[in-house]
C-alpha positions in Angstrom: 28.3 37.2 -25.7 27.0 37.2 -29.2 25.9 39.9 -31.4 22.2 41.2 -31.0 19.7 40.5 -33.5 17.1 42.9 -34.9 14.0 41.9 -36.4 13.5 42.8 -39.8 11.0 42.7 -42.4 12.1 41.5 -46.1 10.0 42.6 -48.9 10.1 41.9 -52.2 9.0 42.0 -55.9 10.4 39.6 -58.2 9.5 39.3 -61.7 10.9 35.9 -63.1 9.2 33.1 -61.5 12.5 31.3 -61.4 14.0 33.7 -59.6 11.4 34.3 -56.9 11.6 30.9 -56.2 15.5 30.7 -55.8 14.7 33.7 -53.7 11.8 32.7 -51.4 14.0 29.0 -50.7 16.4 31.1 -49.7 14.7 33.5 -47.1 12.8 30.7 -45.8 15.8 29.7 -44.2 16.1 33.0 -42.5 13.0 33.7 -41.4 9.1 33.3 -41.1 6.9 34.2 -44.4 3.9 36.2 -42.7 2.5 37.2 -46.3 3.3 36.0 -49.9 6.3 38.2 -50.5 6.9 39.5 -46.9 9.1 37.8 -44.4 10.1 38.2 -40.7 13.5 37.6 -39.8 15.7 37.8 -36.7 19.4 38.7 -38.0 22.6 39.9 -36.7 24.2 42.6 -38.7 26.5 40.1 -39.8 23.2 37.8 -41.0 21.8 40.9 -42.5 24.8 41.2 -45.0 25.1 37.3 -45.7 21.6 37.9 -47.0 22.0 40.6 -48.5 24.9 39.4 -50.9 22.8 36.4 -51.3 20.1 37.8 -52.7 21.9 40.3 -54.5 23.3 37.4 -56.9 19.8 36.4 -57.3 18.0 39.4 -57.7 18.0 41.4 -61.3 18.0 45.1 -61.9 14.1 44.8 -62.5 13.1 43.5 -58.6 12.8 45.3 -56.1 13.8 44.4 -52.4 13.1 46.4 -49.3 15.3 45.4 -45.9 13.1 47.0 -42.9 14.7 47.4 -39.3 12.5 47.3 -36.5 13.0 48.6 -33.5 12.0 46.8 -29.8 9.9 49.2 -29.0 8.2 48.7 -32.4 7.9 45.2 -32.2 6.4 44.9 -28.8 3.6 47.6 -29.6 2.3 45.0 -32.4 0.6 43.2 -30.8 -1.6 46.2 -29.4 -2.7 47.4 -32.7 -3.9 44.2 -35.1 -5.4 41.3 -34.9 -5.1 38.8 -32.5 -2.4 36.2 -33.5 -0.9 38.3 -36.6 2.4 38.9 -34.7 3.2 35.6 -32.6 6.4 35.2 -30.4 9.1 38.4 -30.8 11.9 35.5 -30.7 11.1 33.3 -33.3 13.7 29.7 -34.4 15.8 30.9 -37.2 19.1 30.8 -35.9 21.8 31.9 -38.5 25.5 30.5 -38.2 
């Protein structure tokens, strides 16, 4: 059995507009974009660090990037609480190998 995923929510502020694109080609293979610098991803802990180390040899001391952990319970009660269609499918394609 593999390892469970979590979904998370990556947010970030990037001021060089080099960087933010080396960064947003990179999270788009990770996850969904819902917003211009939020994404939606589903990542194993092991993912989640991959990331993580990725980014960090992107990022400068100036950005900011926010990793948030949702829980099932938390994702399932979307749905009830914003517009239809903001929040589609809780398992979504990105597969990380």
């Amino acid at each position: 059995m593999g390892e469970s995923q979590n979904c998370y929510l990556i947010c970030y502020d990037i001021r060089d507009p080099k960087r933010w694109r080396k960064a947003y080609n990179l999270l788009q293979g990770y996850g969904e974009r819902m917003q211009y610098s939020i994404f939606r991803s589903w990542l194993t802990m092991r993912s989640r660090e991959k990331l993580r180390w990725e980014l960090e040899k992107i990022l400068a001391p100036e950005d900011s990037l926010l990793l948030i952990r949702l829980s099932n319970q938390c994702v399932n009660s979307i749905p009830a609480y914003n517009r239809p269609g903001a929040w589609t499918s809780q398992e979504e394609p990105y597969r990380i190998v």
